[in-house]
C-alpha positions in Angstrom: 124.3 109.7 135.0 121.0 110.5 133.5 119.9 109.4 130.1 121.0 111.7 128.0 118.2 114.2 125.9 116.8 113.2 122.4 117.0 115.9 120.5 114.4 117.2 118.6 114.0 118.2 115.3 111.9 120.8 114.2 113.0 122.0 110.7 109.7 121.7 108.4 110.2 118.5 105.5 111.7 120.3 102.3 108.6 119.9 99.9 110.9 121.6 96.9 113.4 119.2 96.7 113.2 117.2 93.3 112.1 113.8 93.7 114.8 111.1 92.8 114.0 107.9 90.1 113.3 105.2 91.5 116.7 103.3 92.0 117.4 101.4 89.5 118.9 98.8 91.6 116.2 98.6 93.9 113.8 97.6 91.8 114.0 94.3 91.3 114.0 93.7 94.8 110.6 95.9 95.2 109.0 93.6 92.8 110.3 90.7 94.4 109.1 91.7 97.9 105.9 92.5 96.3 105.8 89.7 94.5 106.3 87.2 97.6 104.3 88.8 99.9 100.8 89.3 97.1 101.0 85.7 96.4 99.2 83.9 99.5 96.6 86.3 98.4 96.3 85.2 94.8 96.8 88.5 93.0 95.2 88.7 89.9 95.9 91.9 87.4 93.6 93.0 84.7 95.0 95.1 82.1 92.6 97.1 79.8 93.5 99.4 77.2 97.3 99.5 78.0 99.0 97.8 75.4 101.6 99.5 74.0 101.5 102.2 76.5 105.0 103.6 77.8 105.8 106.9 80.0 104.6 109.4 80.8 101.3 108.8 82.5 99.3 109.5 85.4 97.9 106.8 87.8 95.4 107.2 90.3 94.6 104.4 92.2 92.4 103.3 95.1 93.2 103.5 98.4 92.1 100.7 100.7 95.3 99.2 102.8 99.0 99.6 102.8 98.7 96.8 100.5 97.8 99.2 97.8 101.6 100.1 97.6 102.7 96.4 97.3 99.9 95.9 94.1 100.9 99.1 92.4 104.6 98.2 91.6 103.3 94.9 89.8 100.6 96.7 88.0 103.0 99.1 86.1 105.7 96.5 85.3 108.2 96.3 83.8 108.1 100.2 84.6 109.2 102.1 87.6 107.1 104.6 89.3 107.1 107.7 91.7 104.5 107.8 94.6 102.6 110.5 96.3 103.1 109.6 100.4 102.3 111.0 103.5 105.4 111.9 105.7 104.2 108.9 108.4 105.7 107.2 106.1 109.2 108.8 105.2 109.4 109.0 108.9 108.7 105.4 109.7 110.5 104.2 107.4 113.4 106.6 106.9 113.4 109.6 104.3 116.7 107.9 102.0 115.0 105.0 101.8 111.3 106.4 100.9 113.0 108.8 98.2 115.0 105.6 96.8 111.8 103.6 96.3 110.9 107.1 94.5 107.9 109.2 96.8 106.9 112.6 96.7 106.2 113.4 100.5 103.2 116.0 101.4 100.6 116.3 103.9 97.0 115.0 103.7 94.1 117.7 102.5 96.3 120.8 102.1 96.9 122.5 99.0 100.7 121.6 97.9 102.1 124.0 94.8 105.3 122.5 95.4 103.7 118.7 95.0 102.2 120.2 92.2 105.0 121.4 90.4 107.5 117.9 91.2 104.5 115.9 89.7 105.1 117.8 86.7 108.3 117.5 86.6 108.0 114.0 86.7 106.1 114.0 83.4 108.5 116.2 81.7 111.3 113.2 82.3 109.1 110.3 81.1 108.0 109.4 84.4 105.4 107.2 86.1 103.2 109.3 89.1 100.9 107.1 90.9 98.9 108.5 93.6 95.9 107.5 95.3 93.6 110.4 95.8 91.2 109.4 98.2 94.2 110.3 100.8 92.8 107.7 103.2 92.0 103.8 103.9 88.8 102.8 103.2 86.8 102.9 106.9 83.9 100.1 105.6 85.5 99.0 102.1 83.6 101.8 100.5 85.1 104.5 97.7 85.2 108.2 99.1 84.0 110.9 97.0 87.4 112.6 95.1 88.3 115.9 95.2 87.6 118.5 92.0 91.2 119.0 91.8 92.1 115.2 90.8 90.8 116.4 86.9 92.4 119.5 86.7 95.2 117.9 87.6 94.9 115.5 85.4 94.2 118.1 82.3 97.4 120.1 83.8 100.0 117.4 83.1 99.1 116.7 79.8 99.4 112.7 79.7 97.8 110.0 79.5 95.2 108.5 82.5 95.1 105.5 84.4 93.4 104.0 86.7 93.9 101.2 89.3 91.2 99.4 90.9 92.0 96.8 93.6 89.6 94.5 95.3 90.3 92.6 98.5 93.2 94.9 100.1 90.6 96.0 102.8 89.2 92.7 103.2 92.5 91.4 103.9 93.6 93.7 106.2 90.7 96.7 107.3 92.1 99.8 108.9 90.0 99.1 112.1 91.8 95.7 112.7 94.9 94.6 110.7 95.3 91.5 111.2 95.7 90.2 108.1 93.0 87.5 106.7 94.3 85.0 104.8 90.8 83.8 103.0 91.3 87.2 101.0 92.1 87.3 97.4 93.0 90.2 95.4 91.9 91.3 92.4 93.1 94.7 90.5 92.1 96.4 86.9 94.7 98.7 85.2 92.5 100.9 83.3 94.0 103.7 80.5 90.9 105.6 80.4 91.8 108.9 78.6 94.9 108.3 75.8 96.5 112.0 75.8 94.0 112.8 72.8 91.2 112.3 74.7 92.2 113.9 77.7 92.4 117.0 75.5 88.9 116.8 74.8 87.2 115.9 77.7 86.1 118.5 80.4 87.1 118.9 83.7 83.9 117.3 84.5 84.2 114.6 82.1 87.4 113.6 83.4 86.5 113.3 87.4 83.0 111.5 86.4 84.7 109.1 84.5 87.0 108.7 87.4 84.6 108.2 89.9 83.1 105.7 88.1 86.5 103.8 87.5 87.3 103.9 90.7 84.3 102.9 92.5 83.8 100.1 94.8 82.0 98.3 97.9 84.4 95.5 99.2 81.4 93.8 101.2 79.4 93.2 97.8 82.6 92.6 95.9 82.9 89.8 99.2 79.5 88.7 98.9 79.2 88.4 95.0 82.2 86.3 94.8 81.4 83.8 97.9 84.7 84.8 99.7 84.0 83.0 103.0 86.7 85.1 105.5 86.7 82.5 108.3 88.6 84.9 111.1 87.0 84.4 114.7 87.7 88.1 115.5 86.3 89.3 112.3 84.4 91.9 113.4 86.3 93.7 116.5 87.3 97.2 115.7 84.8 97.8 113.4 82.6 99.6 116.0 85.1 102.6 115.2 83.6 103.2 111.7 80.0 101.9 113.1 79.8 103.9 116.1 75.7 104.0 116.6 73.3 101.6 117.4 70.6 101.1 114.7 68.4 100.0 117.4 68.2 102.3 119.9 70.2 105.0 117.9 73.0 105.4 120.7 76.4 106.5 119.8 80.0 105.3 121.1 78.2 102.1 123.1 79.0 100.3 120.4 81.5 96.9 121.2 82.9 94.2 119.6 84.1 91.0 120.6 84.8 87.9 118.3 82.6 88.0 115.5 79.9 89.9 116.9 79.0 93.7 117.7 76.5 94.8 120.3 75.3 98.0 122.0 75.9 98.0 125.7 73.0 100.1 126.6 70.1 97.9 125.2 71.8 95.0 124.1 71.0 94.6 120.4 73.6 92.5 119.1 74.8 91.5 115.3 76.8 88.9 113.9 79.5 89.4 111.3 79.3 86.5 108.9 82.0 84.8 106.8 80.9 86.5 103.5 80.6 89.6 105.4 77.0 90.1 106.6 76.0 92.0 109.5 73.0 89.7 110.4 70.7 90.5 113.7 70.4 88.1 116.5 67.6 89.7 118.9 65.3 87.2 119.4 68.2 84.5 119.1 68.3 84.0 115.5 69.9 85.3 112.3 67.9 88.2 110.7 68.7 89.6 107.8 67.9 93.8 107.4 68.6 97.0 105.6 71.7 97.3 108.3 73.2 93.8 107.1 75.2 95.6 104.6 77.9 97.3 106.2 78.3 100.3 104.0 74.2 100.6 104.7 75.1 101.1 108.4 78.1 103.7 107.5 76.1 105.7 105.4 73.2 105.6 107.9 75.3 107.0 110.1 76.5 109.9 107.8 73.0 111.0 107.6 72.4 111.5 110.9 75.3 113.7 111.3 74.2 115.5 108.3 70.9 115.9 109.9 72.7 117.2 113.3 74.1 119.9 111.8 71.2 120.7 109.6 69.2 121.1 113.0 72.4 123.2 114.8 72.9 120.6 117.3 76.1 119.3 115.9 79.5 121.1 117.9 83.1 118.9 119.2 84.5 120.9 122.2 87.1 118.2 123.5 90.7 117.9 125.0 93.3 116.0 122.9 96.6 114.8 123.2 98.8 116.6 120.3 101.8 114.7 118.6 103.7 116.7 115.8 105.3 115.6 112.6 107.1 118.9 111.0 109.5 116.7 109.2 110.6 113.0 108.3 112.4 112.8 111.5 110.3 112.9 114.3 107.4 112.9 115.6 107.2 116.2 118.5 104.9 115.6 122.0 103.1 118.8 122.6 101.0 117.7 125.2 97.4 118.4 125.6 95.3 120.6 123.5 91.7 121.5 122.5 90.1 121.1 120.0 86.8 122.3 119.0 84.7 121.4 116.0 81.6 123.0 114.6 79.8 124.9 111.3 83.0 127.4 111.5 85.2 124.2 111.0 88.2 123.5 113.3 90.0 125.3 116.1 92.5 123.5 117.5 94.3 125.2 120.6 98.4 124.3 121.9 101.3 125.3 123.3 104.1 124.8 120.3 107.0 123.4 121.0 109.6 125.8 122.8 106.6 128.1 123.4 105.2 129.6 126.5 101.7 130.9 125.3 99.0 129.2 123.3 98.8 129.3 120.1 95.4 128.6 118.0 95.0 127.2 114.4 92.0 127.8 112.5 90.8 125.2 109.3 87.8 126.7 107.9 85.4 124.2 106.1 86.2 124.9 102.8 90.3 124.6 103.7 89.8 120.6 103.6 87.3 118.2 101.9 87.8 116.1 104.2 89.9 114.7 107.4 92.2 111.8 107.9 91.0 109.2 110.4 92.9 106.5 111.9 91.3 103.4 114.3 94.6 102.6 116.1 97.7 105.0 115.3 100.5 102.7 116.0 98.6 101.4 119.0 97.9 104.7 120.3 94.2 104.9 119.7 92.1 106.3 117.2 92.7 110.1 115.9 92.3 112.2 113.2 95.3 115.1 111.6 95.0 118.2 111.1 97.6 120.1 108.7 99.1 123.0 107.5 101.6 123.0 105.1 104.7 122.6 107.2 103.3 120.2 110.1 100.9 117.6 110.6 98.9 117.2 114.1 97.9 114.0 115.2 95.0 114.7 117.9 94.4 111.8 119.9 91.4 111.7 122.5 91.0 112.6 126.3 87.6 113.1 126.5 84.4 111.0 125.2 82.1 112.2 122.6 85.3 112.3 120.2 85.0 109.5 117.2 87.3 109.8 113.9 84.0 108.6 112.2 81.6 111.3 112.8 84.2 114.0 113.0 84.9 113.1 109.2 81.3 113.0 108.4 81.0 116.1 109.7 84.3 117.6 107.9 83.1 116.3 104.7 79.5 117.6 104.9 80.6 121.1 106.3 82.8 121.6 103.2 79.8 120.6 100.5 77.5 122.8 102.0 80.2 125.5 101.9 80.7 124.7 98.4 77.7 124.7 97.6 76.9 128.4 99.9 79.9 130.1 97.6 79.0 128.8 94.1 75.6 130.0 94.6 77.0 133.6 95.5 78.9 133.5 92.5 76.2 133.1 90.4 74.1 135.7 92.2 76.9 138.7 91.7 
């Protein structure tokens, strides 16, 4: 007898239904697991302004590891909280469980009403929201610019603001290679930065420059700055994902790593990644330091250039992919290979749906997302990036070269400002 059919599940994830409390029951347990598994890294948390504080407030936090969920809990005790999670999670991890420890699922860089309206609805019950609104890990250790809509937001629910700034999540474990290192210490600042007073004063404006500011930061100098020697003999490999071109001979995707070095395999320039995070040259067989030693230096390089691509109309992605799925928190659906194409329109991704016969073709104009999510190694699968409407999520995963998660998100980000940018100045023309 043969093995007998998964089934597959293809009703979309019900973003209307109410998010539970956090079970009571379960919490001491969440802080204990937190707890234990923070303390190797010396967690140290800052509180400022949050005295006599109690629910309902917002927190918005950064987003640099999976860590980021184990510091949170411990930052808002003796308090429970709801979280704002992606459905990877619900579906790793299982949906009763995820909605026990209290998160809101939705999809990365769409426009959610019905997120919107649960979030509210946690204020109105004396809640705790946190959610971290860069939507991503940090690819260098860097902050990511925040979307307009975290201050309106914020001005929409009404309560207090706080934020959460952690240093030495990404440095313990970065996306591009996880493996945790154990010279990493974490730090993190609980911040009230508006009391519900002053929320009502400030501007929309006001609110997300004070936020950027709050939740700013640059692992490598916080690394640097503080002497944190990271001792790991395969530091640096991975991190050619995120630093894809050669600042030597300008090359892109011959970038390798090995140990604690990257080097470009078409002329050879090599760098070392030292303990406290430098990117130091070695042509002509010593140590050099340059305007690349700083990591997020090389990144934003990078970013640059891709600007610069498009400026010129040279920049355009016309690749096959490999398309996995996630309607829901069940499973993940293989829908075989795609394309996808990439350019100043934005994206067009092309598939046969599941139970289809005929193609079908999505389009995400530039202004649709402010960004993309990029991964480095999906669940060993290889780097990808998602693309998502509101009731499914499409992991698109390589079959071609020329397709990095890096520049495609450069591209993505830059594609939407200039959009921006294009429709506010119509606006103030008519």
């Amino acid at each position: 007898m043969g093995k007998k059919k998964k089934k597959i599940d293809t009703k979309p994830f019900d973003r209307k239904r109410i998010p539970p409390k956090q079970n009571l029951f379960f919490m001491p347990l969440i802080w204990l697991i937190c707890k234990v598994i923070t303390a190797p890294a010396k967690l140290k948390i800052t509180k400022v302004n949050m005295k006599g504080l109690k629910p309902p407030y917002l927190v918005l936090g950064t987003h640099q590891s999976f860590n980021d969920f184990l510091v949170s809990p411990l930052a808002v005790f003796p308090h429970r909280a709801n979280y704002v999670s992606e459905l990877e999670g619900f579906e790793n991890y299982g949906e009763w469980l995820y909605r026990q420890v209290g998160c809101l699922g939705t999809r990365k860089f769409v426009n959610d009403i019905s997120l919107i309206k649960n979030i509210k609805l946690i204020m109105k019950r004396n809640g705790i929201l946190i959610m971290y609104p860069e939507a991503r890990y940090a690819n260098v250790g860097t902050s990511s610019r925040l979307p307009e809509s975290v201050g309106k937001l914020a001005k929409y629910l009404d309560v207090p603001l706080v934020t959460l700034n952690m240093r030495g999540n990404y440095l313990q474990s970065p996306i591009w290679n996880l493996t945790i290192r154990k010279q990493a210490r974490i730090d993190a600042t609980i911040t009230q930065i508006y009391t519900r007073e002053q929320l009502r004063k400030a501007s929309v404006d006001e609110i997300n420059e004070k936020l950027a500011q709050y939740l700013s930061y640059d692992e490598y100098k916080y690394q640097y700055d503080t002497k944190m020697s990271i001792t790991y003999d395969k530091r640096a490999e991975g991190i050619e994902m995120p630093l894809y071109r050669c600042p030597k001979c300008e090359t892109e995707f011959m970038m390798k790593t090995k140990g604690a070095e990257i080097f470009c395999e078409k002329c050879g320039h090599r760098r070392l990644m030292t303990e406290l995070g430098r990117m130091v040259s070695l042509d002509d067989g010593k140590e050099t330091d340059d305007c690349f030693s700083h990591i997020p230096d090389w990144y934003e390089w990078e970013r640059k250039c891709v600007i610069a691509e498009i400026e010129l109309g040279k920049y355009m992605l016309d690749t096959r992919v490999h398309i996995e799925s996630l309607p829901n928190a069940v499973n993940f659906i293989d829908l075989g290979e795609g394309r996808l194409i990439h350019n100043n329109n934005g994206f067009t991704l092309t598939f046969t749906d599941y139970g289809q016969s005929t193609p079908t073709t999505l389009e995400f104009s530039p202004l649709s997302m402010t960004s993309v999510h990029t991964e480095y190694s999906y669940r060993g699968k290889g780097q990808c990036i998602t693309l998502s409407t509101l009731d499914n999520t499409y992991f698109l995963f390589p079959l071609e070269k020329g397709f990095n998660a890096t520049k495609i998100q450069f591209a993505a980000e830059y594609l939407y400002e200039r959009e921006k940018e294009k429709s506010h100045n119509y606006c103030k023309k008519i």
